[in-house]
C-alpha positions as CSV (number, residue, x, y, z in Angstrom):
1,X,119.8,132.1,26.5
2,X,122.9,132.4,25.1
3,X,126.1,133.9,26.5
4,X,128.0,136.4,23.7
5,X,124.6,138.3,22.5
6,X,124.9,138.9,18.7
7,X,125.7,142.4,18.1
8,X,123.1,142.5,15.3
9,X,120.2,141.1,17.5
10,X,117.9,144.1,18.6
11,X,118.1,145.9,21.7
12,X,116.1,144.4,24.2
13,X,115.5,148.4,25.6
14,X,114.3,149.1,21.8
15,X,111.6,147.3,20.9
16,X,110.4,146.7,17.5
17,X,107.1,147.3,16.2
18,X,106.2,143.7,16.1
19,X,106.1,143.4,19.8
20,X,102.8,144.3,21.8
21,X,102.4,147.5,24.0
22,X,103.2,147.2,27.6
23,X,99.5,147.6,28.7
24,X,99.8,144.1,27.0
25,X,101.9,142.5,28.8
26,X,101.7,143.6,32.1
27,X,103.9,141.7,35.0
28,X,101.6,140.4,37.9
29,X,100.5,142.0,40.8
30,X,102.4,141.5,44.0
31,X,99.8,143.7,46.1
32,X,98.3,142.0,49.5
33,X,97.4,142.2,52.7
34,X,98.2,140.6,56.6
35,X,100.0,137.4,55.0
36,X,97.7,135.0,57.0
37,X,97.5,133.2,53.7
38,X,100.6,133.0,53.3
39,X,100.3,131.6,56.9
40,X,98.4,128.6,56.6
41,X,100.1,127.7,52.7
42,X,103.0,127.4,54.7
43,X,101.8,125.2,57.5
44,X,100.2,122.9,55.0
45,X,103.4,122.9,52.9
46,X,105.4,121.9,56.5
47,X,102.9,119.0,57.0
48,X,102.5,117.6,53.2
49,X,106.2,117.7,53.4
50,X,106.7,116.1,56.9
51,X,104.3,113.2,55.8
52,X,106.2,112.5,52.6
53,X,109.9,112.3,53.8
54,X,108.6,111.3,57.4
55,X,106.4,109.2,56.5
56,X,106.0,108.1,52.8
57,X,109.9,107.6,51.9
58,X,111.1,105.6,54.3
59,X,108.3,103.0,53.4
60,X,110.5,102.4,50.1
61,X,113.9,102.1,51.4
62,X,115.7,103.1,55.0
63,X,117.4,106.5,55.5
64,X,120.1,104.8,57.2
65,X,120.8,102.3,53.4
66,X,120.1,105.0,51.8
67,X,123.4,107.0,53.1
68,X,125.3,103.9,53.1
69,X,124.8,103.4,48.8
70,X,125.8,107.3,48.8
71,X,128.3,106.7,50.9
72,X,130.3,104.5,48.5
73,X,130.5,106.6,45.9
74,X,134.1,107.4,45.0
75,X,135.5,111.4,45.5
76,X,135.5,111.5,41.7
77,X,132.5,110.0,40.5
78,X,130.5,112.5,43.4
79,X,132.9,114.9,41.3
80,X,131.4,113.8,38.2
81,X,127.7,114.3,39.5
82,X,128.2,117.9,40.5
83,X,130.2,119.0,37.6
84,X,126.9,117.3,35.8
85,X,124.6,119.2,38.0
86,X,126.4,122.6,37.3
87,X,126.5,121.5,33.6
88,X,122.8,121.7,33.7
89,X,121.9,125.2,35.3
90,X,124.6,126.8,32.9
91,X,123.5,125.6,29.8
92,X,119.8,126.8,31.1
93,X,121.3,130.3,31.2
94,X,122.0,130.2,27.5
95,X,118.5,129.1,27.1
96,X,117.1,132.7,28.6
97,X,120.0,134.6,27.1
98,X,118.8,132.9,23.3
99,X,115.3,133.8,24.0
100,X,116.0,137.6,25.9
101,X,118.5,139.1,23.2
102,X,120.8,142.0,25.0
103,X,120.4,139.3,28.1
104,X,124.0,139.0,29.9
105,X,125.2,135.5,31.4
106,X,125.2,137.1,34.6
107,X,122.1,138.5,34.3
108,X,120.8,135.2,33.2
109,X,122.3,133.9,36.1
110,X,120.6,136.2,38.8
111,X,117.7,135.7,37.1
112,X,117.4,132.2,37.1
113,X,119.3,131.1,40.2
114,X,117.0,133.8,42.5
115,X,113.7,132.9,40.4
116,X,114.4,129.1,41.1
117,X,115.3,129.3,44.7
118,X,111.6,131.6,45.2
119,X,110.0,128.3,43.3
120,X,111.7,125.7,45.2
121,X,111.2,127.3,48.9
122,X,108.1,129.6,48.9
123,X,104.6,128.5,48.3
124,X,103.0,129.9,45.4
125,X,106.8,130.4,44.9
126,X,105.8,130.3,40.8
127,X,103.5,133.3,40.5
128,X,106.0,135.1,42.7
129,X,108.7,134.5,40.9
130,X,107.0,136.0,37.6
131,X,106.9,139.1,39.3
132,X,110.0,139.0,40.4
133,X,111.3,138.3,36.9
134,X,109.8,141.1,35.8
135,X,111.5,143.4,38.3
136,X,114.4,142.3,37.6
137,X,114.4,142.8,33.6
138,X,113.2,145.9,33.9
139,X,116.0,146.9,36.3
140,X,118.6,146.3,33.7
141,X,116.6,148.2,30.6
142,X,114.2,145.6,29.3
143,X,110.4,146.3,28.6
144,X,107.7,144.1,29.9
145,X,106.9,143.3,26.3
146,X,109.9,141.6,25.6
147,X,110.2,140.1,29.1
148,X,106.8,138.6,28.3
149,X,108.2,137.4,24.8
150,X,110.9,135.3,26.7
151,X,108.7,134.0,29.0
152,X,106.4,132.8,26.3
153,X,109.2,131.2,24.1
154,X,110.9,129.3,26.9
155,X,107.7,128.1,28.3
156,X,106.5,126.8,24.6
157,X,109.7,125.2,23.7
158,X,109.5,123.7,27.5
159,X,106.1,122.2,27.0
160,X,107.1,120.8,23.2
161,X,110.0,118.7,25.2
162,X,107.3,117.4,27.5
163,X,105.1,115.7,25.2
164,X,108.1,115.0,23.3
165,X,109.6,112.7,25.9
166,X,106.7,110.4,26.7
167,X,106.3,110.1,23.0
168,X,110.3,108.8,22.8
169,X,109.0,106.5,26.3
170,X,106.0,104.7,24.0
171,X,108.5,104.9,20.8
172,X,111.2,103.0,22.7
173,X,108.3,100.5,24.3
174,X,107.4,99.6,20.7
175,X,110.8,98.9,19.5
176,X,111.7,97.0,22.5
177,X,108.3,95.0,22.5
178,X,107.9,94.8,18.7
179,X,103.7,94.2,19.9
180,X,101.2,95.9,17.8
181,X,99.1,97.9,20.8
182,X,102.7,99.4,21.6
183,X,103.1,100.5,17.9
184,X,100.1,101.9,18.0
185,X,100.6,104.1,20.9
186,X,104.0,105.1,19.8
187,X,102.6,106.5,16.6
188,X,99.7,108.2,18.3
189,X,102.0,110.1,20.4
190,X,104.6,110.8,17.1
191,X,101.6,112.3,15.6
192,X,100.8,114.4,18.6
193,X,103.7,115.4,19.0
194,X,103.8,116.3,15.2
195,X,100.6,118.3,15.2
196,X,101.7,120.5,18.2
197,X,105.2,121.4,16.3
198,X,102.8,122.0,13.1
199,X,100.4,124.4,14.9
200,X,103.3,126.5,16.8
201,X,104.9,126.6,13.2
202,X,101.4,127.6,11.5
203,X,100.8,130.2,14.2
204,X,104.2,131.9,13.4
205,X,104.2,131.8,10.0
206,X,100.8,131.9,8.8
207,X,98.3,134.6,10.4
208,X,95.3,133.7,8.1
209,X,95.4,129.9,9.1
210,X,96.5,131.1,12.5
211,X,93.1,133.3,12.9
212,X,91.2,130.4,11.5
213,X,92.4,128.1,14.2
214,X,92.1,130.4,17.1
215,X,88.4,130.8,16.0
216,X,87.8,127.1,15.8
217,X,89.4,126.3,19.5
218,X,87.4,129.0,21.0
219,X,84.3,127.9,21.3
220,X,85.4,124.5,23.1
221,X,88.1,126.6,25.0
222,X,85.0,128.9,26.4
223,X,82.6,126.3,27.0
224,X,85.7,124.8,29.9
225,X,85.7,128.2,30.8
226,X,82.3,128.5,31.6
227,X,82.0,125.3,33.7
228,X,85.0,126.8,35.6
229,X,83.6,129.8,35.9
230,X,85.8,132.0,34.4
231,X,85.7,135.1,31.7
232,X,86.4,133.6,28.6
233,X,89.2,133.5,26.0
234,X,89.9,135.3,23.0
235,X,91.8,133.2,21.4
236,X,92.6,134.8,18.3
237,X,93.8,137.7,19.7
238,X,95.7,135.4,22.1
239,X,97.2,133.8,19.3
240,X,98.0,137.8,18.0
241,X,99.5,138.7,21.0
242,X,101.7,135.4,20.9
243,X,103.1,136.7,17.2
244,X,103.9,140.0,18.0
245,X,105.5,139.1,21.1
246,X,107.8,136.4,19.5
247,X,108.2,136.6,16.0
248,X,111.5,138.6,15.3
249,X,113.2,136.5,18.0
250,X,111.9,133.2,17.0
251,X,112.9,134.3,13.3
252,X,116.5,134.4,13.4
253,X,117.1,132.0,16.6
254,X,114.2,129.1,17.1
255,X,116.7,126.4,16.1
256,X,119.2,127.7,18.1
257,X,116.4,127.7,21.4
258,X,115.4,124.5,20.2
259,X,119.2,123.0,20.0
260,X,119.7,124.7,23.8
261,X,116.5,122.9,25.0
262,X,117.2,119.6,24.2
263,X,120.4,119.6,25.1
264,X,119.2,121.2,28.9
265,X,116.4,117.7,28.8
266,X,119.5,115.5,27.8
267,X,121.2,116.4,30.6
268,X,118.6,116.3,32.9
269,X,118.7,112.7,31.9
270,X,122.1,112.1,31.9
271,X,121.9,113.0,35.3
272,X,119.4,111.3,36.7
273,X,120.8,107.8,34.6
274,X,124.5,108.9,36.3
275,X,123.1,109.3,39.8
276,X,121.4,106.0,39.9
277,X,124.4,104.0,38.4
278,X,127.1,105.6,40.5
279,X,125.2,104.6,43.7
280,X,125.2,100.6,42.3
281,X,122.3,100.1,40.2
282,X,123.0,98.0,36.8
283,X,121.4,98.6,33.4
284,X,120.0,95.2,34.0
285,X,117.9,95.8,37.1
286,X,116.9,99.4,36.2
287,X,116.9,100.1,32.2
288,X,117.3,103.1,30.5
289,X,113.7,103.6,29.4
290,X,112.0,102.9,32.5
291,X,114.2,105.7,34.0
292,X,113.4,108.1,31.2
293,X,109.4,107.0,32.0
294,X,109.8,108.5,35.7
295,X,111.3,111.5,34.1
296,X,108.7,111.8,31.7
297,X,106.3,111.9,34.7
298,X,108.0,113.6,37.3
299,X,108.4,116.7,34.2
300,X,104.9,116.9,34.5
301,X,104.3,116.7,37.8
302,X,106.7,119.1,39.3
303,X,104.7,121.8,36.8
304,X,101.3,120.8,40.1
305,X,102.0,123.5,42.8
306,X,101.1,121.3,45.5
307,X,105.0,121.6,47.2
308,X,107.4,124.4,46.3
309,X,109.4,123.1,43.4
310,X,107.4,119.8,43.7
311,X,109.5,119.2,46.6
312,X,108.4,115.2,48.0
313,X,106.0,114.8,45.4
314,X,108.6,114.4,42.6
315,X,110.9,112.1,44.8
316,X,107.7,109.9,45.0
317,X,106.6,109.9,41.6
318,X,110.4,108.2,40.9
319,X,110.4,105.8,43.8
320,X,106.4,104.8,42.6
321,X,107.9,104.0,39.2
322,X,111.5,103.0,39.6
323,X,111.2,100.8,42.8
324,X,108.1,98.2,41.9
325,X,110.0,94.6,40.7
326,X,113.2,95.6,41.7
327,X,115.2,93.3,44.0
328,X,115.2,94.2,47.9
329,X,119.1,94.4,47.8
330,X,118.7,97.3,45.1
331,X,115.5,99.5,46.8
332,X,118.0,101.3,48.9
333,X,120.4,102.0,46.3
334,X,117.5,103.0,44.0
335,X,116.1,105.6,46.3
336,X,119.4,106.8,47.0
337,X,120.2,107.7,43.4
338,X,116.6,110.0,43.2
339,X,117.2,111.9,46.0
340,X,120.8,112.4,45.2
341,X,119.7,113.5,42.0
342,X,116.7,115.4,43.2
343,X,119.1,117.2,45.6
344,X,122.2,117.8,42.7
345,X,119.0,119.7,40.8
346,X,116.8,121.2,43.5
347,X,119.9,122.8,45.9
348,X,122.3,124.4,44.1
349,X,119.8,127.2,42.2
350,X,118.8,127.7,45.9
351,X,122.1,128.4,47.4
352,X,122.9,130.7,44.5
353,X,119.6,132.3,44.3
354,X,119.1,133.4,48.1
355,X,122.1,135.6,48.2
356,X,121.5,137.5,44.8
């Protein structure tokens, strides 16, 4: 979302006739009763959370070591980190502005600082924070059509740079390894990744070959469906929905979204990479692409709403990966870089959020 809106871009309190009715995109519910739900998601959430940083961290490295890595960091490369960390959630904002035209930067800020902290703190923070999404956009003049639209293109753009990364993961193993079974896995995964960009790019441009796909997916779709026992899909008009809600934005700005979005996963790496070198840990006893692996899996699993924000389960997920083989003298300084990092990204949207 970008932060000087073009002043050719269309209003987002005028939409076109490309984008769906509002019956069509509807923002969730928020309706419920005596919160004893909420109750017991909160209880659980206490005690998954005490056993993981009780319990389940300490078993990779001491608290106490674990301050004492952070602890010698200089004032300016802790400097460094933070103006990192704030590098990251503004360049985010641009990301929302490019995909909400009419969007301000401090809209975009509100918005995503207040949405974030909900995720990271409540349970079921996600679905709440839909809701309050949609509040919020319609507050300042936008439809729930072109909210919707946003929230579609951010969240397909998001999921193309998370099978794009393990693909660069397997890529990387192959040129590193030079061994035929990693080649092959490398390309498998370039050509996944190549057939995902091809299909967004047939669905946008090509409605025919669009319909044709969304009627050969929905019989396999369904038949899931059924053994979960839920209504099934029309894809096709799924797929409909998906190109009136995003075409004329997509049109005129996808490279510019997709530009935003890497750069937002770059520095999400960059850091991770910088929070685990500043606290002592060398190139050779941690390389690059076994840190971008953990990333690549931690993406994924911070998406499982078992913790708000995938708080403890993330933190694990790095310490499972980047810990195994490494020296005892380095275990310390290795969980130290995760959490710092964990706690440069998690924090700061929820300190901003809470008061707006």
């Amino acid at each position: 979302m970008n932060t000087d809106v073009d002043e050719t871009a269309t209003s987002a309190s005028e939409p076109t006739d490309t984008t769906p009715s509002d019956s069509e995109a509807t923002p969730p519910s928020t309706q419920g009763g005596f919160p004893w739900k909420r109750i017991l998601q909160v209880g659980a959430m206490l005690v998954v959370l005490g056993f993981i940083f009780g319990g389940v961290i300490p078993a990779f490295a001491d608290y106490g070591d674990m301050f004492d890595a952070v602890k010698s960091m200089s004032w300016w490369t802790i400097a460094g980190l933070v103006v990192l960390a704030a590098a990251y959630l503004v360049e985010y904002w641009f990301v929302i502005m490019t995909a909400l035209p009419g969007l301000r930067l401090s809209e975009a800020a509100v918005v995503h600082t207040s949405t974030t902290a909900v995720t990271n703190t409540v349970p079921g923070g996600a679905a709440i924070s839909f809701g309050l999404m949609y509040a919020m956009y319609s507050s300042w003049g936008f439809p729930a059509t072109t909210t919707t639209a946003a929230l579609l293109i951010t969240g397909v753009w998001d999921n193309m740079s998370k099978i794009a990364i393990p693909a660069i993961v397997l890529a990387g193993m192959a040129v590193i390894t030079n061994t035929p079974e990693w080649w092959v896995m490398a390309i498998i995964a370039m050509i996944g990744v190549l057939l995902v960009i091809a299909l967004v790019a047939v669905v946008l441009l090509s409605p025919g070959l669009a319909d044709r796909i969304g009627l050969l997916l929905c019989r396999p779709v369904n038949a899931v469906m059924r053994w979960l026992k839920r209504d099934p899909i029309d894809i096709v008009e799924k797929i409909h929905f998906f190109r009136r809600a995003t075409n004329v934005i997509i049109a005129g700005r996808w490279w510019i979204l997709t530009l935003l979005t890497i750069g937002s996963q770059m520095l999400l790496v960059t850091l991770l990479v910088a929070c685990i070198r500043a606290v002592g840990v060398p190139s050779e006893v941690l390389p690059f692409l076994l840190i971008l692996t953990a990333y690549a899996v931690a993406r994924v699993l911070a998406a499982v709403p078992i913790t708000p924000g995938g708080l403890g389960i993330v933190e694990v997920a790095y310490l499972s990966i980047l810990t195994p083989g490494v020296p005892g003298e380095y275990r310390a300084a290795v969980a130290a870089g995760v959490l710092l990092y964990r706690a440069l990204v998690w924090f700061p949207p929820v300190l901003l959020g809470i008061p707006s």
